[in-house]
C-alpha positions as CSV (number, residue, x, y, z in Angstrom):
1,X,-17.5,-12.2,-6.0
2,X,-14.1,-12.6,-7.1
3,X,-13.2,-15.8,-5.9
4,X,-16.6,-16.9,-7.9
5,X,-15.0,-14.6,-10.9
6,X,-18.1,-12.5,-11.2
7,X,-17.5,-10.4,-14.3
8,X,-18.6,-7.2,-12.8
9,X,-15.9,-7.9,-10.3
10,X,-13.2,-8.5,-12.4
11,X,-13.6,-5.7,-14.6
12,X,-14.1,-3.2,-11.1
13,X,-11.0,-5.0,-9.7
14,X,-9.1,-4.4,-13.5
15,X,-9.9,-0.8,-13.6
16,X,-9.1,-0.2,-9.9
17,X,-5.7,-1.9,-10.8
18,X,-5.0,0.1,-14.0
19,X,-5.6,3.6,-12.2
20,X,-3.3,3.0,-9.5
21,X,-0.9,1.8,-11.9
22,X,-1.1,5.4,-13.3
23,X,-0.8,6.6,-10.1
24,X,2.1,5.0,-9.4
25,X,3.4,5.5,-12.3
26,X,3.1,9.6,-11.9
27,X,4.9,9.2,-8.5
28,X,7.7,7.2,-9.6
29,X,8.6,9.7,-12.7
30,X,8.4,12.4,-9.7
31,X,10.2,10.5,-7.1
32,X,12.9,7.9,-7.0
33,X,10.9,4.7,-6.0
34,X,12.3,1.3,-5.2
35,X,9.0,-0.2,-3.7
36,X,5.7,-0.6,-3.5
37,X,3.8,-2.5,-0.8
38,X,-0.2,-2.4,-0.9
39,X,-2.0,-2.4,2.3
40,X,-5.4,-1.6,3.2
41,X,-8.5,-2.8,0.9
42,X,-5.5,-3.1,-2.0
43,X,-3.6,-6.2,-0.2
44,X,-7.1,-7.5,0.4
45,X,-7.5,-7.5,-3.4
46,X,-3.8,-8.0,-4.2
47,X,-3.8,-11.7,-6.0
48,X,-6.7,-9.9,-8.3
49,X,-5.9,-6.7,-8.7
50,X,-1.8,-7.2,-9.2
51,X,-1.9,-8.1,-12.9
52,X,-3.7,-4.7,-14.2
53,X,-1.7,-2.9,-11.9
54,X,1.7,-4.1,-13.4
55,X,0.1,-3.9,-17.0
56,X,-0.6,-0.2,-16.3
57,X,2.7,0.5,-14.7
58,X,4.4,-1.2,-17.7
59,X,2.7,1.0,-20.0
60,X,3.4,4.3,-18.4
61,X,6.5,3.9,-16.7
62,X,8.2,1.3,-18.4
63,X,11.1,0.1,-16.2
64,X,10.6,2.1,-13.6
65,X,9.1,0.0,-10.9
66,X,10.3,-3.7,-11.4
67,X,7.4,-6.3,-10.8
68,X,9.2,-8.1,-7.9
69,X,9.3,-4.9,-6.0
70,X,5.7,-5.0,-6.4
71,X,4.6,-6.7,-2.6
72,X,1.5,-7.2,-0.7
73,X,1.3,-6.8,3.1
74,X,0.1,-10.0,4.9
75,X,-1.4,-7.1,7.6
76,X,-4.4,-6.1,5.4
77,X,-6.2,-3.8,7.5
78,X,-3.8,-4.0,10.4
79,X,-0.7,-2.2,9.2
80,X,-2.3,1.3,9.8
81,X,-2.8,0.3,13.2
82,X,0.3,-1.8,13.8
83,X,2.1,1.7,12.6
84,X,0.8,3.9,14.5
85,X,1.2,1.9,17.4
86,X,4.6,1.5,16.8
87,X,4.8,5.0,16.5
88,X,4.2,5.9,20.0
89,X,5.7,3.7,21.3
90,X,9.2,5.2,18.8
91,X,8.5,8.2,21.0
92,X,8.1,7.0,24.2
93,X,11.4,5.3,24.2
94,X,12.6,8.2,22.1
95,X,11.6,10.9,25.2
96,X,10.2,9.1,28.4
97,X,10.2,12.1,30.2
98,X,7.8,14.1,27.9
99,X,5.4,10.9,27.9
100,X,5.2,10.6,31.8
101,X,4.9,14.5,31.7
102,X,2.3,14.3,29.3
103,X,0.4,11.5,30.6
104,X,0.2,13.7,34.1
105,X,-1.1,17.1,32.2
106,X,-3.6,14.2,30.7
């Protein structure tokens, strides 16, 4: 629908990027934030939903977040898994004997 530039669409896409700009916004007045990289449904809408995002950060925390620091993960949906992955495997390395032990209480 948005590669056909449905107008429903675009104005869902707008208003999904305008609310996480406020989000973002929030956080970075509450935390020290270099950058932001969308992942999920949000890099699958990225080239779309970019522009109202940076509009809305712009407008509530101006200078805050600069737009280049502003990425979009090539992983999509894989990232969450790809992480978590990684995770375990961080602790395997990390403690090999706890994993084997586990892996026999298993």
């Amino acid at each position: 629908a948005l590669a056909a530039q449905e107008p429903a669409a675009e104005k869902a896409v707008h208003d999904a990027g305008r609310s996480l700009g406020v989000a973002l916004a929030s956080a970075s007045r509450l935390m020290d934030i270099e950058a932001v990289v969308l992942g999920g449904h949000f890099a699958v809408l990225g080239e779309w939903i970019r522009p109202s995002l940076l509009e809305s950060l712009e407008r509530y925390a101006p200078g805050l977040l600069a737009p280049e620091n502003l990425t979009v993960s090539r992983l999509e949906h894989s990232g969450t898994l790809l992480g978590a992955a990684g995770q375990v495997i961080r602790s395997v390395i990390e403690s090999p004997f706890e994993f084997l032990l586990a892996s026999k209480l298993a």
